[in-house]
C-alpha positions in Angstrom: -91.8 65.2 5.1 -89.0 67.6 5.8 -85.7 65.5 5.5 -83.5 68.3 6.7 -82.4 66.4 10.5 -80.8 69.4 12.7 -78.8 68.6 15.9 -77.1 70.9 18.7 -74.0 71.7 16.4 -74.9 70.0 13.0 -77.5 70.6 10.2 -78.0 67.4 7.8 -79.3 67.7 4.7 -79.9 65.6 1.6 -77.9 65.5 -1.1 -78.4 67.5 -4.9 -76.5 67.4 -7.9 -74.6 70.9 -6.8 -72.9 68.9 -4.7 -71.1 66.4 -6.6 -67.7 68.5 -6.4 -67.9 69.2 -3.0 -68.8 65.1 -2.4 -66.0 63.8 -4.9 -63.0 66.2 -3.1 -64.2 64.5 0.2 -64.6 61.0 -0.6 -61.6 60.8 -2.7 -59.4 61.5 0.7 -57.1 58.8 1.3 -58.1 59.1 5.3 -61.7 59.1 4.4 -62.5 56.3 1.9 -59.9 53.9 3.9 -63.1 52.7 5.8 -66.0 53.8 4.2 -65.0 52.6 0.3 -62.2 49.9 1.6 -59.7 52.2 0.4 -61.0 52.3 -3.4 -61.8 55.8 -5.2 -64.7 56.5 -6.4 -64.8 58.0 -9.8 -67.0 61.2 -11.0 -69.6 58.9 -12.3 -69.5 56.9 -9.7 -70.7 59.9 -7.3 -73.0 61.0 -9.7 -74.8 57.5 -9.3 -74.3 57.5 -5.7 -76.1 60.7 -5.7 -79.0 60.1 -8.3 -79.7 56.9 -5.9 -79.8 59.4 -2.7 -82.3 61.7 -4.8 -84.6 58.3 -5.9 -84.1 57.1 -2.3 -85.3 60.6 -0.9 -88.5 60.6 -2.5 -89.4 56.8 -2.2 -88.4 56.0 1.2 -87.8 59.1 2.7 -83.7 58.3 3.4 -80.7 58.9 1.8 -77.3 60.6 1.8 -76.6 63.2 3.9 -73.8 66.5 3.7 -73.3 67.1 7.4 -72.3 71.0 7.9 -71.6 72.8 11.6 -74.7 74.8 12.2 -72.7 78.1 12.3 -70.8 77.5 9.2 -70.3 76.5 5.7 -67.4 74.3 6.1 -68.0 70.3 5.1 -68.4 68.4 8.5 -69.1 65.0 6.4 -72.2 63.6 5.4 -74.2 60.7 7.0 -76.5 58.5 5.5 -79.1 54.9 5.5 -78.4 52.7 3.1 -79.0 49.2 2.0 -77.1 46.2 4.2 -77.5 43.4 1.5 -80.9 42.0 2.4 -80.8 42.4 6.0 -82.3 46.0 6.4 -80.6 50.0 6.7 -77.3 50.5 7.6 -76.4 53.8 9.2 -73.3 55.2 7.6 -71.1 58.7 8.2 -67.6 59.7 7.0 -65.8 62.7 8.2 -63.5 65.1 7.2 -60.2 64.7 9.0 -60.4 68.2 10.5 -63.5 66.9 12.3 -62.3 64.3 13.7 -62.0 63.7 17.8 -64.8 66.3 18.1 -68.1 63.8 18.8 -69.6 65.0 14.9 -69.8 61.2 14.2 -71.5 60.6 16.9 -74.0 63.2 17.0 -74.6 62.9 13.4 -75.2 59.0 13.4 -77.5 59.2 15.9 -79.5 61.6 14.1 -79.8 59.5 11.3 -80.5 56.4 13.6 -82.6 58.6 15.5 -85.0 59.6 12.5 -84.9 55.9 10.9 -86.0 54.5 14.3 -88.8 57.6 15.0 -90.4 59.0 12.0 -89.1 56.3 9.5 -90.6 53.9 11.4 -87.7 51.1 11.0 -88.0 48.4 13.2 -84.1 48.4 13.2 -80.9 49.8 12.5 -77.7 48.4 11.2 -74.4 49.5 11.1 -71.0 47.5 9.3 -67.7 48.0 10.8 -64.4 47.2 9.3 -61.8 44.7 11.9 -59.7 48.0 13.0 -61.7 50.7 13.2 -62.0 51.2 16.7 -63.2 54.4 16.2 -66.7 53.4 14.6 -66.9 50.5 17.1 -66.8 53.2 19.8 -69.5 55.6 17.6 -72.0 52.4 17.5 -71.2 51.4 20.8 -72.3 55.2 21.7 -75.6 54.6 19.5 -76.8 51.7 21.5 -75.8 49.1 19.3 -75.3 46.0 20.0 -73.1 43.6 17.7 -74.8 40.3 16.4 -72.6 38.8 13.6 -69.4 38.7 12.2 -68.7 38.4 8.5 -65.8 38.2 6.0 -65.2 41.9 4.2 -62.6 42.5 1.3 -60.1 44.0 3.7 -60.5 41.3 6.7 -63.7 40.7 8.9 -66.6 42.9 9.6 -68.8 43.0 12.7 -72.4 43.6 12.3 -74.4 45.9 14.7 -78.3 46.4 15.1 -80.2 49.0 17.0 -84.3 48.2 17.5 -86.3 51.4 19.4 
């Protein structure tokens, strides 16, 4: 199975070991890990595992971690990715470099990823986490199609639990 997702503007594609540089400088943004990592850094290793998972994940289960680049361009867009939500299924996750926000790359990438987990995956759902304050994701979700169904305590305040089915 190809795992290279393409949209209108983006190209997704998994995650490699050359990329570890590229994936530390953008996760260890202040504006980027406030959300996605509760404002913690991540250290080199810690990338390096998070990447060895993606590659495992890849070849098991067909998802993963995802660099998210413009279709005509080089430059980083994000990346986007399915992951583990404690025992309660996939969570669709993105994060964005601050130059991209405001454009709809969220968006469009998510849904991609939802998109593929719900189609060729074969998933018989969708979850996403969002942190109390980030109306910005709440808006991306809501855009997805998903509807909330729990709230939960995170470590920076409460967290409201989304689900999409096909």
């Amino acid at each position: 199975m190809d795992h290279v997702l393409m949209t209108e503007r983006l190209i997704l594609r998994p995650v490699t070991v050359h990329d570890h540089a590229e994936l530390l400088a953008h996760w260890t943004g202040a504006d980027v890990r406030r959300f996605l990592f509760d404002g913690a850094v991540l250290s080199p290793a810690e990338i390096s595992e998070v990447i060895e998972e993606s590659v495992r994940a890849f070849a098991a289960a067909g998802h993963g971690l995802w660099l998210v680049r413009q279709k005509d361009g080089t430059e980083l867009v994000g990346t986007a990715g399915l992951r583990p939500l404690e025992e309660l299924g996939l969570e669709v996750f993105y994060s964005l470099e601050p130059a991209a926000w405001g454009k709809g790359y969220a968006t469009e990438a998510a849904r991609a990823v939802v998109e593929y987990a719900l189609g060729p995956l074969g998933l018989p759902e969708v979850l996403a986490e969002v942190d109390e304050g980030n109306a910005a994701s709440v808006a991306v979700v809501e855009r997805l199609g998903m509807t909330a169904f729990d709230v939960v305590p995170g470590l920076l305040g409460q967290m409201t639990r989304y689900r999409r089915t096909p």
